[in-house]
C-alpha positions in Angstrom: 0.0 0.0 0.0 1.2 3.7 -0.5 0.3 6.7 1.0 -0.2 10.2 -1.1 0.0 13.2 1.5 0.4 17.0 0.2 2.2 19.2 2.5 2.6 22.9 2.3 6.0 23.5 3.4 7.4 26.9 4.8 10.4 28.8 3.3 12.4 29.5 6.2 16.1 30.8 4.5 17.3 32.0 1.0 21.5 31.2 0.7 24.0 31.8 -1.5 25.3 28.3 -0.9 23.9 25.7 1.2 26.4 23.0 2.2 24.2 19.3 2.6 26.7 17.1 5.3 28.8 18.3 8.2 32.1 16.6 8.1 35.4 17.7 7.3 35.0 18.1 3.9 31.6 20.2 4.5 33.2 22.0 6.9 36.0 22.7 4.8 33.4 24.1 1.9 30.9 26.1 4.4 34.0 28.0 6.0 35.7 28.8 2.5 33.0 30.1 0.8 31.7 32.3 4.2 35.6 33.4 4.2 34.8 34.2 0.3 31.8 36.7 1.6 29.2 34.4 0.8 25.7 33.8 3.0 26.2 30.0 4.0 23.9 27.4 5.6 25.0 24.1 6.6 23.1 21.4 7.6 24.5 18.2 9.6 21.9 15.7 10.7 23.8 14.9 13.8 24.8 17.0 16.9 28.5 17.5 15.9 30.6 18.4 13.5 33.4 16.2 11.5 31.8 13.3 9.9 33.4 10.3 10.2 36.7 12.1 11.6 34.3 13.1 14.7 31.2 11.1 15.4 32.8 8.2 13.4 35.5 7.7 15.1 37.7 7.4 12.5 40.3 9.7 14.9 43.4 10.0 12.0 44.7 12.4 10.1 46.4 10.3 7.9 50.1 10.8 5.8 50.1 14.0 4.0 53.5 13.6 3.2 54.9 11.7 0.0 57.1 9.5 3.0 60.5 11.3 1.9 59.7 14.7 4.1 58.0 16.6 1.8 54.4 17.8 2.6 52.1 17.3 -0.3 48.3 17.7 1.2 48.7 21.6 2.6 46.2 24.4 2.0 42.8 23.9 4.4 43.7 20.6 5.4 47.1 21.4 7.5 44.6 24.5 8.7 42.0 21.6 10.6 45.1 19.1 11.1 46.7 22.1 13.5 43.4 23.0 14.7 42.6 19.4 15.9 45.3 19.1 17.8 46.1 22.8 19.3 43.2 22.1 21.7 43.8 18.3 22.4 46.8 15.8 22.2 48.2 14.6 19.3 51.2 12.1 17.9 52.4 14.5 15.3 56.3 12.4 14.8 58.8 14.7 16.1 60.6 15.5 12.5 57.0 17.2 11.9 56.8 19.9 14.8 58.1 22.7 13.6 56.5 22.0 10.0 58.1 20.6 6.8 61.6 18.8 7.9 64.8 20.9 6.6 66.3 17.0 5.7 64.2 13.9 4.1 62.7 11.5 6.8 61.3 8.6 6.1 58.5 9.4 9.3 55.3 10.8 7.6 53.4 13.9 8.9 49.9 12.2 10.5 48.3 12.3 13.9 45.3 11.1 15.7 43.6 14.0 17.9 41.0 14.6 20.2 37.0 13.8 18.7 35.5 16.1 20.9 37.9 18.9 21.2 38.0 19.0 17.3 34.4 18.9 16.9 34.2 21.8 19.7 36.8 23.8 17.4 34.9 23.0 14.2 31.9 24.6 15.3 34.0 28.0 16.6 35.5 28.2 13.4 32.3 28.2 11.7 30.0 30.5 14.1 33.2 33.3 13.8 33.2 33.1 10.2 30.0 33.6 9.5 28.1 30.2 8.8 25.0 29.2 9.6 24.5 25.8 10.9 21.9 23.6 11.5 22.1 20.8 13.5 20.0 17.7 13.9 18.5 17.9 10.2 18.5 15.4 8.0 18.2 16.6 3.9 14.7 14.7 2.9 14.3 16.0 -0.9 15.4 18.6 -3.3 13.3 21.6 -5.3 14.0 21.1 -8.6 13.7 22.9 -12.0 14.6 21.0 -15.4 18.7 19.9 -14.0 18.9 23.4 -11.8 18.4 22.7 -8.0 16.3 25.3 -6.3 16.4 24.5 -3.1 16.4 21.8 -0.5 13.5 20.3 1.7 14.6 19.3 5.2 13.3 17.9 8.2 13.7 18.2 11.8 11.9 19.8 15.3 10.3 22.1 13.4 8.7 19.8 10.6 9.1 20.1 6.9 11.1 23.1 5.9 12.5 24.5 2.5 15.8 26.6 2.2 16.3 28.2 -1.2 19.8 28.2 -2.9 22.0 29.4 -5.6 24.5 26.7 -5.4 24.2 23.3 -2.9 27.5 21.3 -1.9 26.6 17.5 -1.1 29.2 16.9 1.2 26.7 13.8 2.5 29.5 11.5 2.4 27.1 9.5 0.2 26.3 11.3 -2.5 22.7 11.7 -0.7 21.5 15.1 -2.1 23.3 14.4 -5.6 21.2 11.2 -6.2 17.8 12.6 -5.1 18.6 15.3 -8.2 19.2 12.5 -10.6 22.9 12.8 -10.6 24.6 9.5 -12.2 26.0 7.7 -9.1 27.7 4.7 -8.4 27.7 2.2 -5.2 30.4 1.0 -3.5 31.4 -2.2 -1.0 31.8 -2.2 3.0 32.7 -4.9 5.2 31.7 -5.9 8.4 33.5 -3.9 11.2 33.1 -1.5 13.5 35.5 0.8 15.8 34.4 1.5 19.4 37.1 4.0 21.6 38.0 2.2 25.0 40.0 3.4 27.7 41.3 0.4 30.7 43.4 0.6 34.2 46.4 -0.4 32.0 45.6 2.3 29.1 44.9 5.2 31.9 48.4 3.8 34.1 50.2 4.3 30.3 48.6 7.9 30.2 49.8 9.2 33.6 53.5 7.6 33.4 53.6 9.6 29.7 51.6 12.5 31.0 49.5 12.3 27.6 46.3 11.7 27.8 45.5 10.4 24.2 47.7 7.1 25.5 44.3 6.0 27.3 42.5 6.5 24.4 42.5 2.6 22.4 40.6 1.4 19.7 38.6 -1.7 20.1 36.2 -3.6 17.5 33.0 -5.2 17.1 34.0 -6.7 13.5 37.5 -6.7 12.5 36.9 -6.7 8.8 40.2 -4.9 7.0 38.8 -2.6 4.5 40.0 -4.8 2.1 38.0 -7.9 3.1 39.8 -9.7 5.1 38.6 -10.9 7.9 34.9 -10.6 6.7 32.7 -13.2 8.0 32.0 -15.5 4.9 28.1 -15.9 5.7 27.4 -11.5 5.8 27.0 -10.0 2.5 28.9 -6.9 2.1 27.1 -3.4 2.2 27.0 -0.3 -0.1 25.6 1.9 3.1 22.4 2.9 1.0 19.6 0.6 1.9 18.3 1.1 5.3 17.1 -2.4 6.7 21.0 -3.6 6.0 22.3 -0.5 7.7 20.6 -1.4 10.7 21.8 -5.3 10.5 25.4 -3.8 10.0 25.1 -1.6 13.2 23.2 -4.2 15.1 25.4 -7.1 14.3 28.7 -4.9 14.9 27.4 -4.0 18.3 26.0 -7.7 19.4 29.6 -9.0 18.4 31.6 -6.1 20.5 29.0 -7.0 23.2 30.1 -10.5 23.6 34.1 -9.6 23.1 33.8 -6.9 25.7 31.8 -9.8 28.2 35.5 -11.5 28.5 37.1 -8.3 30.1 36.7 -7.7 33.8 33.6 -5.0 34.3 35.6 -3.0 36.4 39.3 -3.0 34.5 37.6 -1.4 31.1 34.8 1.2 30.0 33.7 2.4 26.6 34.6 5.9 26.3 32.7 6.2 22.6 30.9 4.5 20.4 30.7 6.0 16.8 27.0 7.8 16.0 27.3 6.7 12.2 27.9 3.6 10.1 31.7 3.5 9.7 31.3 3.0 6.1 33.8 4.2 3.9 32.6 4.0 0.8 29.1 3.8 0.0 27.9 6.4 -2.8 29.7 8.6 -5.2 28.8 10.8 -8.1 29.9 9.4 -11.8 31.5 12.7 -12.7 33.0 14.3 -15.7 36.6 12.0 -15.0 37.0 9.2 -12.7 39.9 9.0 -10.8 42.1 5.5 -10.9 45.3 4.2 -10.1 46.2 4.5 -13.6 46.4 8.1 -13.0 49.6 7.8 -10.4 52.0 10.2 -11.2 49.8 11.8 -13.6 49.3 15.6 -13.9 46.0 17.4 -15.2 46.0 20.6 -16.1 42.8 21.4 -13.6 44.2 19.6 -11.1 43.0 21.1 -8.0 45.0 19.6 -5.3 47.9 17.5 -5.3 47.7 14.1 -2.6 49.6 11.2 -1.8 49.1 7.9 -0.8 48.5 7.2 2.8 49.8 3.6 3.1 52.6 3.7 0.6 55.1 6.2 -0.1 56.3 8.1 -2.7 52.5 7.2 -4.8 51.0 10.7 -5.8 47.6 11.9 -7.6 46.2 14.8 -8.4 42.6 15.4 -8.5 40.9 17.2 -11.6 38.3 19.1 -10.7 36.1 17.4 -13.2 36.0 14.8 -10.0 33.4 16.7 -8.4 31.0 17.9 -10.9 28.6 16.3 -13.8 27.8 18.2 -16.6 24.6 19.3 -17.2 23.7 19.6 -13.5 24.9 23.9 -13.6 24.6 24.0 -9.6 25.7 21.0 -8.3 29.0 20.0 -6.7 30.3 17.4 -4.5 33.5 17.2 -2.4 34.7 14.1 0.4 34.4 10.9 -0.2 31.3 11.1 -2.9 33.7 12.5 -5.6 34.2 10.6 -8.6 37.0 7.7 -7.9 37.1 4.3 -8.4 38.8 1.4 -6.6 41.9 1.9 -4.5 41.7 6.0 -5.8 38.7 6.0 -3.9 40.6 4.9 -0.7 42.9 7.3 -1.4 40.9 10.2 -2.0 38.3 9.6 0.5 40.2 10.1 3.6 40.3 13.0 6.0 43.3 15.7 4.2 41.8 14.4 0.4 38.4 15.1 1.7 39.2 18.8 3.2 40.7 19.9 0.0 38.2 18.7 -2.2 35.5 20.8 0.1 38.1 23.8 -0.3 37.6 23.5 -3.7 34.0 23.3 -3.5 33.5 25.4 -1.6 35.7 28.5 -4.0 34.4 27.1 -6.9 31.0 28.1 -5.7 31.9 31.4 -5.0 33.4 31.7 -8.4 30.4 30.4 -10.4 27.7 33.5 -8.4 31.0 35.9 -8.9 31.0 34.9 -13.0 27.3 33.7 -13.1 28.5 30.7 -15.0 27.6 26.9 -13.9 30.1 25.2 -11.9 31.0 22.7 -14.9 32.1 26.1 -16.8 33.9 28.1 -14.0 37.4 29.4 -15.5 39.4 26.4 -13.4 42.9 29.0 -14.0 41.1 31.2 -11.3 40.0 28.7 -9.3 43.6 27.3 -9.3 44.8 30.8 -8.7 43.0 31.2 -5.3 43.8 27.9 -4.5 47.4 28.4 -4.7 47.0 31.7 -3.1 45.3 29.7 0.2 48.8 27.5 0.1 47.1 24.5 -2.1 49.5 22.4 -4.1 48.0 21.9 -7.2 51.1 19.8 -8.7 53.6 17.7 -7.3 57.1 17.9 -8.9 58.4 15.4 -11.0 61.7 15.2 -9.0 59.6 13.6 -6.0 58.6 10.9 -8.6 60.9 7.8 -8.1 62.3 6.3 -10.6 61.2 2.6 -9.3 58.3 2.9 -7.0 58.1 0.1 -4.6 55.0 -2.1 -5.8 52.1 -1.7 -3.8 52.2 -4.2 -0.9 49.4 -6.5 -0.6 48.6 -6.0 2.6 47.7 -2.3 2.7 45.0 -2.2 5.2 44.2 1.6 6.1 41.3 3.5 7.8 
């Protein structure tokens, strides 16, 4: 049986841009385009900011180095690296704290950080800038006319609302907003694991004798899937993170199996500190853009490349990301950024995590400006002076060939990453 129901929904905002999707990489576009003068609404369905980084637990900012001591991920993303950790601890290696190394090291610039105390500094950043947020919303449909979006249809506390747009960034994380337009996407796999944060008497006795809190702070698991497979229990199915009923098995599953590990432990010698507010899925949705990135493109340059990355697990692998990654033509005012840009395979791993995915909603988020500045649809924008600002906010658009080895190690096959 279906139900047919007509609502009359109240306008409650007009925005320059409205950014669908609080984590890093919405962040990242809601603060860029508010520091680029424009009227900004974001809207996260949860009560904190970060995404997967935050409320997923996913605590890493991972290599952004090319392994030889040169920093290849800057721009936005070393701006939220040092602000996760100026407020909390971190394990930035020593050849790292004062910035780029004078002399190559083979130790890579990464750290994990604090959930809370970044989320806390998220929002900060956000209010001071300018940036509307609203929290506890979740993005129910879209206003459209012909491939233009108008506007988006939310819901929360106060019922069904509509906010009107000029341009809407669907930094979902799942392509969510992008796919309710009619935006070709594609699906991708998960496994079966899930990451709890757990503190113990031996953890919190490692903390005090180091005098660092973020010792006490381990990870523990429900299921231990890699990201790669193994370990995945041979009677679950794997999951795209789209279809609700097996989101729901995934969570309940994870948390019946860390249930019974966690029964083993002495009650009074362990307690959960966290347990993530979101599927841990990495990659569930993305948009089939204009190029899709691959790991034929190693070592490749594009000429509107707008950020330069490296690989997290292996070093001396570097990409570059054409901007044609987060758009689809014929959809004038519609852009992506995170891990719902347009990759495939292991170039999906590797653009999808946390430095990638604040870069990409740089980008987004200048590009956006650009397109109201020129009045031309974000598939047209003139990329020279979006690659202009971009270098101008410390963005490395391309690495140099002289960092490219002449024999790369092979990829290992055991790369299991975050």
């Amino acid at each position: 049986m279906s139900v047919t129901r007509v609502y009359e929904i109240p306008e409650r905002g007009s925005y320059d841009i409205i950014v669908a999707g609080g984590g890093v990489a919405g962040a990242a576009a809601a603060y860029t385009a508010a520091r680029e003068g424009r009227r900004v609404l974001l809207i996260e369905k949860s009560v904190m900011l970060g995404g997967l980084a935050t409320l997923g637990l996913i605590t890493l900012f991972v290599p952004m180095c090319n392994g030889r001591g040169k920093q290849i991920i800057r721009g936005l993303a070393d701006e939220f690296m040092r602000l996760a950790v100026k407020y909390g601890f971190d394990t930035i290696p020593d050849d790292w704290k004062e910035g780029e190394p004078q002399k190559p090291t083979v130790q890579r610039l990464k750290t994990r950080f604090d959930t809370g105390m970044f989320a806390l500094a998220l929002n900060k950043l956000l209010c001071d800038a300018g940036v509307d947020l609203l929290y506890d919303t979740i993005v129910t449909d879209t206003v459209m006319e012909g491939n233009r979006c108008r506007g988006l249809i939310v819901e929360n506390k106060s019922g069904k609302s509509y906010y009107a747009a000029d341009v809407v960034i669907d930094t979902t994380g799942d392509a969510d907003v992008l796919y309710r337009t009619g935006v070709p996407c594609v699906t991708g796999k998960n496994y079966f694991t899930m990451i709890m944060h757990r503190i113990s008497l031996k953890s919190c006795a490692e903390a005090v004798a180091a005098r660092d809190i973020g010792r006490a702070i381990k990870w523990t698991y429900g299921g231990d899937a890699t990201l790669h497979g193994k370990n995945h229990p041979q009677d679950r199915p794997t999951y795209d993170g789209t279809d609700a009923a097996a989101i729901s098995e995934y969570i309940r599953e994870n948390q019946l199996v860390a249930f019974e590990k966690l029964c083993g432990d002495d009650r009074k010698s362990r307690a959960i500190v966290t347990m993530p507010g979101m599927a841990q899925f990495r990659t569930t949705r993305r948009i089939d853009g204009d190029y899709t990135l691959t790991v034929r493109d190693v070592f490749r340059h594009f000429s509107d490349s707008v950020g330069a990355i490296c690989d997290m697990d292996q070093r001396d692998y570097l990409y570059e990301i054409p901007y044609r990654c987060l758009v689809r033509s014929g959809y004038p005012n519609l852009i992506t950024a995170g891990r719902s840009i347009s990759a495939e395979g292991y170039a999906w791993d590797v653009a999808r995590v946390i430095p990638p995915a604040i870069i990409t909603g740089q980008v987004a988020g200048l590009a956006a400006s650009i397109s109201l500045d020129s009045t031309r649809d974000l598939t047209t924008i003139d990329i020279k002076t979006l690659q202009e600002k971009l270098t101008a906010q410390n963005v490395l658009l391309h690495f140099d060939d002289s960092w490219v080895p002449d024999n790369p190690e092979p990829y290992s096959e055991n790369i299991d990453h975050i």
